[in-house]
N, C-alpha and C positions, 0 to 999 in steps of 0.2 A: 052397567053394573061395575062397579070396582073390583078389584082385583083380592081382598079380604073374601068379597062375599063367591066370588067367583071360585075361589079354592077351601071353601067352607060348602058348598054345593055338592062341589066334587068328592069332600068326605062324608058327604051325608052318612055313610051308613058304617064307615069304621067310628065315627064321634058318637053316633047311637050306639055300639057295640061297646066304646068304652064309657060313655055314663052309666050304663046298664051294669057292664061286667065288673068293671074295674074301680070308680072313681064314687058311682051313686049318688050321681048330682048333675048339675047340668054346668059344664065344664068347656066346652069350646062350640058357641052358642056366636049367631051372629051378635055384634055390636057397632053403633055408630060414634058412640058418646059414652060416657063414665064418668066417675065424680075420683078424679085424680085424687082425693085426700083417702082414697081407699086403693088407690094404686101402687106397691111398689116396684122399682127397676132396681134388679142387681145385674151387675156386670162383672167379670173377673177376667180383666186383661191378661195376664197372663197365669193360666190353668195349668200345673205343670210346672211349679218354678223351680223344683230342683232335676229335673228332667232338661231344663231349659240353660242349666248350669252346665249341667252333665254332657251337653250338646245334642243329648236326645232332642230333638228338634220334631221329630216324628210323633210325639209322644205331646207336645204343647198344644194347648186349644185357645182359645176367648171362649167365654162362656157370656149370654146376655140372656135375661130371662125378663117377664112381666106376670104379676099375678095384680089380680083385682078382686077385693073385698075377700082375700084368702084361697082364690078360685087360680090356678094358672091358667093362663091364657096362650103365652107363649115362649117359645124357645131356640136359642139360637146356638149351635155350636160348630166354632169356624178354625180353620186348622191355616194359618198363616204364614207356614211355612213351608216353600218348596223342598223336599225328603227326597228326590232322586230324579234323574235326568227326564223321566220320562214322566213325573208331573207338570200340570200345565201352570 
């Protein structure tokens, strides 16, 4: 089993909790395949950019996201910069 399906198992019951409560639709549903002409990817390399001026460095992200046929699917939000000695 791949690793999508393996951590789509494991949420089985918070992903029911949110199509139900939250979203009302079927929203992060396994998938092998899609018709990319209904795919978009947005990305925003640097999230934060006057934060990023400012040297708030703490405060910068990357943002990457995927929606399909207006459904998100996923999300990614990554903090690039080391902020004090004792991050890794």
């Amino acid at each position: 089993m791949d690793q999508l399906h393996e951590n789509l198992l494991k949420r089985k019951d918070f992903n029911e909790l949110m199509r139900k409560n939250v979203y009302g639709a079927e929203i992060l549903t396994e998938f092998d395949s899609f018709n990319t002409e209904k795919a978009v990817v947005w990305i925003d390399p640097l999230d934060g950019t006057s934060d990023f001026v400012k040297g708030n460095l703490s405060a910068v992200t990357v943002l990457i996201g995927l929606v399909i046929d207006g459904i998100p699917k996923i999300g990614v939000v990554h903090h690039p910069f080391k902020t004090n000695e004792n991050d890794g």
